[in-house]
Backbone and ligand atoms as CSV (ligand in chain L), in Angstrom:
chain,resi,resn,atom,element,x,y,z
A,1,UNK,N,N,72.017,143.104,108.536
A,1,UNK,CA,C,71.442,143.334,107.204
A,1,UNK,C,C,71.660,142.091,106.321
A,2,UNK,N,N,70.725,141.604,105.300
A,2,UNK,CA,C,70.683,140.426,104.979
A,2,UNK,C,C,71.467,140.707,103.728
A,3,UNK,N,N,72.735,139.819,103.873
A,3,UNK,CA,C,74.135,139.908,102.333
A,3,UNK,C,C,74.321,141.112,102.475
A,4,UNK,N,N,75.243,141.700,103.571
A,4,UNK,CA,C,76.063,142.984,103.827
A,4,UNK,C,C,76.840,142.557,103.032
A,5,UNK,N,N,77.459,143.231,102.268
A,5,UNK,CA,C,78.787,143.634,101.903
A,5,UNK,C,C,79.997,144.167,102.691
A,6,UNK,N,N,80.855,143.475,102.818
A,6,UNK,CA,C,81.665,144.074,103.540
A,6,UNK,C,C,82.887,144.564,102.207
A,7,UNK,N,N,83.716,145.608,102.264
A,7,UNK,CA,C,84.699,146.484,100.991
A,7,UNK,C,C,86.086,145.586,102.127
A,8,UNK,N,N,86.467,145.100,101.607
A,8,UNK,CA,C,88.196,144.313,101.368
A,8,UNK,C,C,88.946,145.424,101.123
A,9,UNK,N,N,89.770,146.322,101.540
A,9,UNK,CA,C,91.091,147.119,100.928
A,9,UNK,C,C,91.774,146.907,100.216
A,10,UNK,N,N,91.878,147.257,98.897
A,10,UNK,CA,C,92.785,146.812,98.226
A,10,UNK,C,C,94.302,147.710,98.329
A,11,UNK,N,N,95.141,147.317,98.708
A,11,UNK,CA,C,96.733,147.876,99.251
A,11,UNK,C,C,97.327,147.124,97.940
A,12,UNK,N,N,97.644,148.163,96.989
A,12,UNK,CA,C,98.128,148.028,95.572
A,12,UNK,C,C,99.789,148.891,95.304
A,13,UNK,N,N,100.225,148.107,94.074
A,13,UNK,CA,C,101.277,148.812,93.523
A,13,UNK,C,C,101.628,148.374,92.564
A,14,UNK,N,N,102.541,148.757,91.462
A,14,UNK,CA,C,102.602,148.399,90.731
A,14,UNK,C,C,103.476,146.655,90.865
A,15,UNK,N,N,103.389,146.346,92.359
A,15,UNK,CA,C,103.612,144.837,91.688
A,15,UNK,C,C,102.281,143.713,92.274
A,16,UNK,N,N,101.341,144.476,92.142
A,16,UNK,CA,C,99.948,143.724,92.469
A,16,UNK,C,C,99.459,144.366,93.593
A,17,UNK,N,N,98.359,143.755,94.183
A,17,UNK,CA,C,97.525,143.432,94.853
A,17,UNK,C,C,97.734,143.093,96.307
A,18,UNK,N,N,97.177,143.328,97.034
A,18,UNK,CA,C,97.549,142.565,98.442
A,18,UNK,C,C,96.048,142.966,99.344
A,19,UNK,N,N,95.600,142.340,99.974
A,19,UNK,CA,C,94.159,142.818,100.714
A,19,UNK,C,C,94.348,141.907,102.269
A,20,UNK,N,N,93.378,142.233,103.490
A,20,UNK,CA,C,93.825,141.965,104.077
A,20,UNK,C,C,92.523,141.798,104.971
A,21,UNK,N,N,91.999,140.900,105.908
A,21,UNK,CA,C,90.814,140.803,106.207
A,21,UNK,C,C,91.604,140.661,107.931
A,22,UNK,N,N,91.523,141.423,109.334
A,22,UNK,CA,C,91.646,141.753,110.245
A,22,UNK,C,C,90.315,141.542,111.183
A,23,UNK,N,N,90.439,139.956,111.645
A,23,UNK,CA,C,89.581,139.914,113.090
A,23,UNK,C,C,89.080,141.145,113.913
A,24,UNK,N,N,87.814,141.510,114.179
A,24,UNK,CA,C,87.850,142.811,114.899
A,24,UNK,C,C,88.102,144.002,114.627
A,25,UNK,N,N,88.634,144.271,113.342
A,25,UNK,CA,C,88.738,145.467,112.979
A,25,UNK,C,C,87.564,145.829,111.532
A,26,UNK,N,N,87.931,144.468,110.253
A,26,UNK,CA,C,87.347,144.880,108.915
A,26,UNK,C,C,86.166,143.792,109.499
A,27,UNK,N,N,86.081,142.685,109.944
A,27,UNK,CA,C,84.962,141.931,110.596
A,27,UNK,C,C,85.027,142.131,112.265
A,28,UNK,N,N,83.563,142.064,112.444
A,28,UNK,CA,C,83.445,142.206,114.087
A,28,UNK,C,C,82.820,141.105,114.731
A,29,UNK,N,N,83.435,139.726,114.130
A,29,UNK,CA,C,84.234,138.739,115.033
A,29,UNK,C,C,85.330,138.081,114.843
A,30,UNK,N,N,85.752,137.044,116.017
A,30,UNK,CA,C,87.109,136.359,115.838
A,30,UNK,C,C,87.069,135.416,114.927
A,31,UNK,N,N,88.030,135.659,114.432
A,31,UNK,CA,C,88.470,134.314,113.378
A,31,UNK,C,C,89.011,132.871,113.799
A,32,UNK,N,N,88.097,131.599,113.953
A,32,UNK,CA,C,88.862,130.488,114.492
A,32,UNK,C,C,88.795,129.492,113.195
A,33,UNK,N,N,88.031,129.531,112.469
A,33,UNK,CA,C,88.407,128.982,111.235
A,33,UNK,C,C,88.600,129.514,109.574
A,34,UNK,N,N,89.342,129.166,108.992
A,34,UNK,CA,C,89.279,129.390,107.253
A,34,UNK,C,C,88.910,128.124,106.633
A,35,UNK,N,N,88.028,128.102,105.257
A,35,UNK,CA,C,88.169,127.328,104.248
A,35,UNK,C,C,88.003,127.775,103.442
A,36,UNK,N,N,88.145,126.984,102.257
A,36,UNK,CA,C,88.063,127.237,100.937
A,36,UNK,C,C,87.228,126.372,99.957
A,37,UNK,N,N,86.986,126.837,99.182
A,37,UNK,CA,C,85.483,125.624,98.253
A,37,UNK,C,C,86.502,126.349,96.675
A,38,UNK,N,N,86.616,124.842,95.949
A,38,UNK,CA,C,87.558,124.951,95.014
A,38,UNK,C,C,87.209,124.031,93.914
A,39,UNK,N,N,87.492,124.124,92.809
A,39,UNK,CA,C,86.999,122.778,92.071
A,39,UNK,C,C,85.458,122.448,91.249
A,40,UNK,N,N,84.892,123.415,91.935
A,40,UNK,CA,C,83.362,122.967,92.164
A,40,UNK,C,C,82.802,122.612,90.439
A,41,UNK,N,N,82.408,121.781,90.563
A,41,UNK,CA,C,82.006,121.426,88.820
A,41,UNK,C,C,80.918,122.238,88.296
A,42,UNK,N,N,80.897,122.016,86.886
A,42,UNK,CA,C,79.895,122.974,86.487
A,42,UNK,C,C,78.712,122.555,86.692
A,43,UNK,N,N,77.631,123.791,86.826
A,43,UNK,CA,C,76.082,123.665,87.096
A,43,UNK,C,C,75.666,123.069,88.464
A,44,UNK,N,N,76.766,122.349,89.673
A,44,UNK,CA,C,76.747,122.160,90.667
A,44,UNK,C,C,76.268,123.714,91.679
A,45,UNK,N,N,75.509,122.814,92.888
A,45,UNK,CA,C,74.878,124.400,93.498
A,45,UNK,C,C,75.531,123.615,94.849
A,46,UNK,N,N,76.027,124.390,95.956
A,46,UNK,CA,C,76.143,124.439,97.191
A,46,UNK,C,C,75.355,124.921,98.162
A,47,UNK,N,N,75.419,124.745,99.426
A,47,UNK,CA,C,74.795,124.880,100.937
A,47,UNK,C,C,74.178,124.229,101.034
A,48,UNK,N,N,72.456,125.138,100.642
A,48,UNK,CA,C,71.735,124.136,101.184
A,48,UNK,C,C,71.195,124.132,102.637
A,49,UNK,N,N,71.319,125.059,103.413
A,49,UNK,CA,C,71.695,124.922,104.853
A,49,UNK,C,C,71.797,126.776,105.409
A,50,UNK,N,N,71.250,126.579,106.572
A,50,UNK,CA,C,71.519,127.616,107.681
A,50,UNK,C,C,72.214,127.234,108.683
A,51,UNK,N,N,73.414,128.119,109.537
A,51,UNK,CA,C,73.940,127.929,110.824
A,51,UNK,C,C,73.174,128.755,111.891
A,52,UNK,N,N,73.051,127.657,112.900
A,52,UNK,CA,C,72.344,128.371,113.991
A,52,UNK,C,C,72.821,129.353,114.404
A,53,UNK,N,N,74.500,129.187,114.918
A,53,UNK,CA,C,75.091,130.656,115.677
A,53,UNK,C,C,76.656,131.017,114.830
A,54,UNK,N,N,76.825,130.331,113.704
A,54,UNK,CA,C,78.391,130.482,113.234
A,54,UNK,C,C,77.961,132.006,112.618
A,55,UNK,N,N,78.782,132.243,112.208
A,55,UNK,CA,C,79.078,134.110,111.856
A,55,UNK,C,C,80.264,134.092,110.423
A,56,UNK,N,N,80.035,134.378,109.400
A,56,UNK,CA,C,81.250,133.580,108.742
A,56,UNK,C,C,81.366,135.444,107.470
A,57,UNK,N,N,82.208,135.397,106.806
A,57,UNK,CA,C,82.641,136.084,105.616
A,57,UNK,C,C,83.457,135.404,104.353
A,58,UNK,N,N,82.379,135.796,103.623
A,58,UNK,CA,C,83.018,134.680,101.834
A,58,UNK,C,C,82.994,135.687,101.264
A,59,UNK,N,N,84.574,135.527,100.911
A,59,UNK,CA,C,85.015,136.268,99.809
A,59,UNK,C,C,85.807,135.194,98.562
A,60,UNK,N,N,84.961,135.888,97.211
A,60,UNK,CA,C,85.358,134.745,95.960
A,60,UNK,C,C,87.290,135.284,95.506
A,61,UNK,N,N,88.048,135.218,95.839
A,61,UNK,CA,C,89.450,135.268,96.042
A,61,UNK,C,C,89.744,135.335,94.219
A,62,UNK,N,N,88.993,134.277,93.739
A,62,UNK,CA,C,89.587,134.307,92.366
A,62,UNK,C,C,87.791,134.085,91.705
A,63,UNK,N,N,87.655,134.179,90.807
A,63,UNK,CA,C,86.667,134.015,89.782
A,63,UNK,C,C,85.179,134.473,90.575
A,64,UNK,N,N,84.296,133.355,90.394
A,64,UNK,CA,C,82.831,134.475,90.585
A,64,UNK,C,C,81.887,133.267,91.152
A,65,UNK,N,N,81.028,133.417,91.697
A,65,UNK,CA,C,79.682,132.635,92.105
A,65,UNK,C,C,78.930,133.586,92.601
A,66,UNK,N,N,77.398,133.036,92.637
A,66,UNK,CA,C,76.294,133.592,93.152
A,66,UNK,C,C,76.076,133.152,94.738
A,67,UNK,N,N,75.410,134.027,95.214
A,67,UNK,CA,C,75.450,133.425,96.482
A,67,UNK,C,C,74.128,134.382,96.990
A,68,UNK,N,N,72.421,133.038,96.627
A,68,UNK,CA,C,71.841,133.138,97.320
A,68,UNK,C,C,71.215,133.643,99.013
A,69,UNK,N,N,70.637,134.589,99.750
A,69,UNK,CA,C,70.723,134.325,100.989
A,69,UNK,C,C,68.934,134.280,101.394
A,70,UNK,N,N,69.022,133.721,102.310
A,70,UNK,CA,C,67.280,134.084,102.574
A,70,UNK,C,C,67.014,133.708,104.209
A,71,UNK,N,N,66.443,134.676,104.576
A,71,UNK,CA,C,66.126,135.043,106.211
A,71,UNK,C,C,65.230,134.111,106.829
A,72,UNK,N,N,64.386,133.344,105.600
A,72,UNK,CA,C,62.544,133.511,106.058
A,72,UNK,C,C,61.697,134.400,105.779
A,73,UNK,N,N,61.881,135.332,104.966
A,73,UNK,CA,C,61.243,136.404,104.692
A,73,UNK,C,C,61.995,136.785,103.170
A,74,UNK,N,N,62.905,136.867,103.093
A,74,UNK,CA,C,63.177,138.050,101.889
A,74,UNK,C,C,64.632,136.743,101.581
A,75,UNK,N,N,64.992,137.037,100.048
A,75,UNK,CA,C,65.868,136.769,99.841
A,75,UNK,C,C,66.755,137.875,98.965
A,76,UNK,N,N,67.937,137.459,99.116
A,76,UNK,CA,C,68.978,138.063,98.110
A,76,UNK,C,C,69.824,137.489,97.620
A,77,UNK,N,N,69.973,137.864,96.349
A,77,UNK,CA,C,71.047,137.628,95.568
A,77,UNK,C,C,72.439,138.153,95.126
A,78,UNK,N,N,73.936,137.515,95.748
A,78,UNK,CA,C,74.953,138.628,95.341
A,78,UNK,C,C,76.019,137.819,94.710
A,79,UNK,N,N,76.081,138.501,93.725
A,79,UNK,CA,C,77.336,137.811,92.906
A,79,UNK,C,C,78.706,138.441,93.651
A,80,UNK,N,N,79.276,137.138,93.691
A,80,UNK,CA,C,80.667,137.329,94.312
A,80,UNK,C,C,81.824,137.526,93.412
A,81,UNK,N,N,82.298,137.959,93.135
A,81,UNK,CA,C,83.242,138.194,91.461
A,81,UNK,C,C,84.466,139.309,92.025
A,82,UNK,N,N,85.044,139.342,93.225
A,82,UNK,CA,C,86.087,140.320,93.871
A,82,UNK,C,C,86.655,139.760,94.835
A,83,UNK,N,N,88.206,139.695,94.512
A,83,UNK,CA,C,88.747,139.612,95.876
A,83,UNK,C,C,88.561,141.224,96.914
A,84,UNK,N,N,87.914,141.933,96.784
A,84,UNK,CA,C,87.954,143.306,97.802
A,84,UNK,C,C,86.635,143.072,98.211
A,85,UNK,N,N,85.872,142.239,98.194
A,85,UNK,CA,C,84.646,142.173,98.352
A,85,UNK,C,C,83.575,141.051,99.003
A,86,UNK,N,N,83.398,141.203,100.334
A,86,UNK,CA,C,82.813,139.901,101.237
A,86,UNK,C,C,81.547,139.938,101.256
A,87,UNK,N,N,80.992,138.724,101.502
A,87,UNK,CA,C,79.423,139.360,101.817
A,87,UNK,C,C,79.301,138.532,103.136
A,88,UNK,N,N,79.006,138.889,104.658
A,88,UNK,CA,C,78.471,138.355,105.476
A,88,UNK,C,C,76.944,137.761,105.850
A,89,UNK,N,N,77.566,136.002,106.178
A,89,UNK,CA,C,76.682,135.605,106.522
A,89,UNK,C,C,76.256,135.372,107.801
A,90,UNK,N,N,75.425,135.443,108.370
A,90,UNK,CA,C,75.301,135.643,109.782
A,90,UNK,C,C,74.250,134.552,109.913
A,91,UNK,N,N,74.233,133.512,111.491
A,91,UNK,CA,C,73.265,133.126,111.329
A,91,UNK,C,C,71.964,133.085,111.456
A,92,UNK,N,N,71.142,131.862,111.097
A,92,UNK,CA,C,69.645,132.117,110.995
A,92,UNK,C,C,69.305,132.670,109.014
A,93,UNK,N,N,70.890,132.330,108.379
A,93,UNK,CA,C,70.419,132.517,106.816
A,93,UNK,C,C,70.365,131.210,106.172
A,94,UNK,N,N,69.785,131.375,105.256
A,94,UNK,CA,C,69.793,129.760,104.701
A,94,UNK,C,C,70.374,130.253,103.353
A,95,UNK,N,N,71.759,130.023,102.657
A,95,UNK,CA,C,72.140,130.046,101.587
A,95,UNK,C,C,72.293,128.988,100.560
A,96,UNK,N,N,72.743,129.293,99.698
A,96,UNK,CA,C,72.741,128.672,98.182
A,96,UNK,C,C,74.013,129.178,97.677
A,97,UNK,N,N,74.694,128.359,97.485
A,97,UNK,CA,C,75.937,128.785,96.051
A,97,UNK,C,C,75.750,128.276,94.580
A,98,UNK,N,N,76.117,129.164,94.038
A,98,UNK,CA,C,75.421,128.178,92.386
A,98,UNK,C,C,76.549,129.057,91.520
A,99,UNK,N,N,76.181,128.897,89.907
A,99,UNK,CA,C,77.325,129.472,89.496
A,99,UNK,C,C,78.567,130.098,89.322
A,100,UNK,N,N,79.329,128.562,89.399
A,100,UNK,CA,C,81.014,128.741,89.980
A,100,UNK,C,C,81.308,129.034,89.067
A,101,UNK,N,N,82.341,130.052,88.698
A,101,UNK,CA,C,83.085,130.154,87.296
A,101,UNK,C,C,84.189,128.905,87.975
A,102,UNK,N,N,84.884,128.245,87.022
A,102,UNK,CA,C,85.937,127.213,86.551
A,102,UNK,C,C,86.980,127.720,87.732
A,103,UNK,N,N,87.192,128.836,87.559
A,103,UNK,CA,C,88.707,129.265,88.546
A,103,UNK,C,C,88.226,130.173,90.024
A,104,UNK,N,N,86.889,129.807,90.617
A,104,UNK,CA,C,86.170,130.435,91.366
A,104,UNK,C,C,86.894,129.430,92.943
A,105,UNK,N,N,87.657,130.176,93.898
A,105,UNK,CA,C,88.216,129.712,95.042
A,105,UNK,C,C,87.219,130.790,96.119
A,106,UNK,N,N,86.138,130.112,96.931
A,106,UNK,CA,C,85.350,131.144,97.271
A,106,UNK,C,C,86.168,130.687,99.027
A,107,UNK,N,N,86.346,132.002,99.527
A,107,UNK,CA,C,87.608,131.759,100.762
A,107,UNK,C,C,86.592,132.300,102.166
A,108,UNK,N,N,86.367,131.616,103.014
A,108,UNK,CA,C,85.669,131.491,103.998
A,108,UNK,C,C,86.176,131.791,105.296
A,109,UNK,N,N,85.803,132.995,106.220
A,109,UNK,CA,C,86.375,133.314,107.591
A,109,UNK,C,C,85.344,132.859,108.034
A,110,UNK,N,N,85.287,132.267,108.993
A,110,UNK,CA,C,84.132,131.777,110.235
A,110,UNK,C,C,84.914,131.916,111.832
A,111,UNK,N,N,83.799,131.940,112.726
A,111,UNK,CA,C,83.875,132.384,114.310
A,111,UNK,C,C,84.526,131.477,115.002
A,112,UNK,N,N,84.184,129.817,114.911
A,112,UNK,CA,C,84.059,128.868,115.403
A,112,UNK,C,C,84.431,127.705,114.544
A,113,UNK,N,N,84.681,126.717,115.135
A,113,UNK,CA,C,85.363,125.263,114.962
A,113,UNK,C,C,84.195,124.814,114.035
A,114,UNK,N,N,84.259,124.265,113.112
A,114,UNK,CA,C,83.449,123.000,112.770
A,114,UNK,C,C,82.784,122.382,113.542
A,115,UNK,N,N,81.228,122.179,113.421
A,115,UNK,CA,C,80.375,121.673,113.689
A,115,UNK,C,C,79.077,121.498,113.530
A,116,UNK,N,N,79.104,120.014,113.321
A,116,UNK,CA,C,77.964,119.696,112.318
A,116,UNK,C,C,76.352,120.166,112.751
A,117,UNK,N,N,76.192,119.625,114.207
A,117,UNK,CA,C,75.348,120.406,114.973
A,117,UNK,C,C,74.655,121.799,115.224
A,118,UNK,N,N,75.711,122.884,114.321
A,118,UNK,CA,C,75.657,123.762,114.015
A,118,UNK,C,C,74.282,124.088,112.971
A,119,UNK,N,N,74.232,123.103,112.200
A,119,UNK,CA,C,74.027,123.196,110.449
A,119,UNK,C,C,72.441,122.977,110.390
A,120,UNK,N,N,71.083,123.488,110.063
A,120,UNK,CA,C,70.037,123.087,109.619
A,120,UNK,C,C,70.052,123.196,108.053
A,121,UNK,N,N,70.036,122.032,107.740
A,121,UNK,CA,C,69.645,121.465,106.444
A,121,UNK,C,C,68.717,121.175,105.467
A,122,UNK,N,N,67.530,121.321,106.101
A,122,UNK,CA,C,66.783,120.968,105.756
A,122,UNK,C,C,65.716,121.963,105.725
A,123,UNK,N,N,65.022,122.683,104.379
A,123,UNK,CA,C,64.558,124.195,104.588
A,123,UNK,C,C,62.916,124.165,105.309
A,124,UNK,N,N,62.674,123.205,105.414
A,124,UNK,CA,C,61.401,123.338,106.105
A,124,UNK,C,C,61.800,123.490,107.990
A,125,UNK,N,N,62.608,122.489,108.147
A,125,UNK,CA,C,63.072,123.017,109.908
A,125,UNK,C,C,63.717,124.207,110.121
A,126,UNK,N,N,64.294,124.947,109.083
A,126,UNK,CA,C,64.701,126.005,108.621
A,126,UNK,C,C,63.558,127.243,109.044
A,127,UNK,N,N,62.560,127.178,108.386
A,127,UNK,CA,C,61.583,128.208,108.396
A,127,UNK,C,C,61.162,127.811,109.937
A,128,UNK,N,N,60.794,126.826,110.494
A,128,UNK,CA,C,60.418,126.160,111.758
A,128,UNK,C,C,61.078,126.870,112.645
A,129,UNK,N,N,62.437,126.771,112.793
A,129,UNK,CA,C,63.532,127.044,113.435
A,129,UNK,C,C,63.726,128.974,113.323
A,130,UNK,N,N,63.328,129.017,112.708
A,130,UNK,CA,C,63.535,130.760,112.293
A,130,UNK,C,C,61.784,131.575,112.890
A,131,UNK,N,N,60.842,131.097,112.622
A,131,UNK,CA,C,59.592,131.479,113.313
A,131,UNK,C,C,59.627,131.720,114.765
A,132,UNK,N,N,60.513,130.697,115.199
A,132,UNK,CA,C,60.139,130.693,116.822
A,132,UNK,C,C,60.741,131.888,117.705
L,1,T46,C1,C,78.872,127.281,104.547
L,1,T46,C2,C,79.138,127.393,103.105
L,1,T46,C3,C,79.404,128.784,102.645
L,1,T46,C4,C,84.318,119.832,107.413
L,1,T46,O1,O,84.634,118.687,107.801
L,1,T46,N1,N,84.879,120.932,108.012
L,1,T46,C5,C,84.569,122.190,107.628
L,1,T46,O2,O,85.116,123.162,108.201
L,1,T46,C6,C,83.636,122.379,106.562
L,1,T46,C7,C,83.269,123.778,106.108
L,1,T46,C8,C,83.089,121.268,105.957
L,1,T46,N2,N,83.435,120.028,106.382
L,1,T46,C9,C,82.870,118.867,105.695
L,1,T46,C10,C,81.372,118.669,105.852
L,1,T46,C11,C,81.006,117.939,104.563
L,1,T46,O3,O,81.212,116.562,104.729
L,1,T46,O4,O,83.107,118.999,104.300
L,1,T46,C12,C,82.037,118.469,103.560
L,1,T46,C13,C,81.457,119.511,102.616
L,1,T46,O5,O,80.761,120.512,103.397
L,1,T46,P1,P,79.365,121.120,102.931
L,1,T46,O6,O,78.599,120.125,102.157
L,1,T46,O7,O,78.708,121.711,104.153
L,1,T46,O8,O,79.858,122.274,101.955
L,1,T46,P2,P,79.014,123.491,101.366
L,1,T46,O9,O,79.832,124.062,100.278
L,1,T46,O10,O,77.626,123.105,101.061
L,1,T46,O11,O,78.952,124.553,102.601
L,1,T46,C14,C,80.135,125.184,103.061
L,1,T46,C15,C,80.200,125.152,104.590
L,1,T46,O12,O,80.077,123.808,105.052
L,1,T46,C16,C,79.119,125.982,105.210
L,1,T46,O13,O,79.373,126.159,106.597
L,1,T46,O14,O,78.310,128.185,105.152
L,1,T46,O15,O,80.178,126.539,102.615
């Protein structure tokens, strides 16, 4: 489904918060990498880009961004503004990040190692690449 939501648990008490994202259980794949996108200046937009086969879950940990998705067909729009709250990207999407709030740490599970080879960039080989 294009920008599933995936619900984060929130495991609370009165001394905060704690959530917990489980390979195979709350996502149904393995986890071989994390990052994080931090800093991001204002009115700056990210991606840009579809992965051919990476499988990933962004969750905004602290503050908020938008996060474009689009198939080739349909797009969506989901504001990210929850740590209990992921949206999976799967590939064959071509996303967009845009409106970072200031304290926005958007925290990234992916399947697989880094690789650039991975990445179509460019939205016309994009639609190319997605037709066939
Ligand atoms: C994605 C969205 C949500 C690495 O060397 N290793 C890494 O694991 C990553 C993620 C990036 N990089 C390098 C590649 C570029 O030279 O870091 C630089 C910035 O990456 P990029 O311009 O691709 O960043 P975003 O924010 O446009 O996209 C990132 C991820 O790259 C991408 O996979 O799905 O966040």
């Amino acid at each position: 489904m294009l920008g599933e939501i995936i619900e984060i648990p929130q495991l609370g008490n009165e001394r905060g918060s704690l959530s917990v994202v489980e390979a195979g259980k709350l996502i149904p794949f393995e986890i071989k990498r994390v990052y994080y996108i931090y800093g991001t200046k204002p009115g700056v937009e990210r991606g840009f880009h579809a992965h051919k086969v990476l499988q990933q879950l962004a969750v905004a940990v602290s503050g908020a961004c938008d996060m474009v998705l689009d198939d080739g067909r349909k797009q969506k729009t989901v504001r990210l503004d929850s740590p209990s709250h992921g949206v999976r990207i799967g590939p064959g999407i071509w996303h967009v990040m845009s409106n970072f709030s200031k304290d926005c740490v958007l925290l990234v599970f992916a399947d697989a190692h880094y690789d650039e080879s991975d990445y179509i960039r460019d939205y016309d080989a994009f639609t190319t690449w997605i037709s066939k």
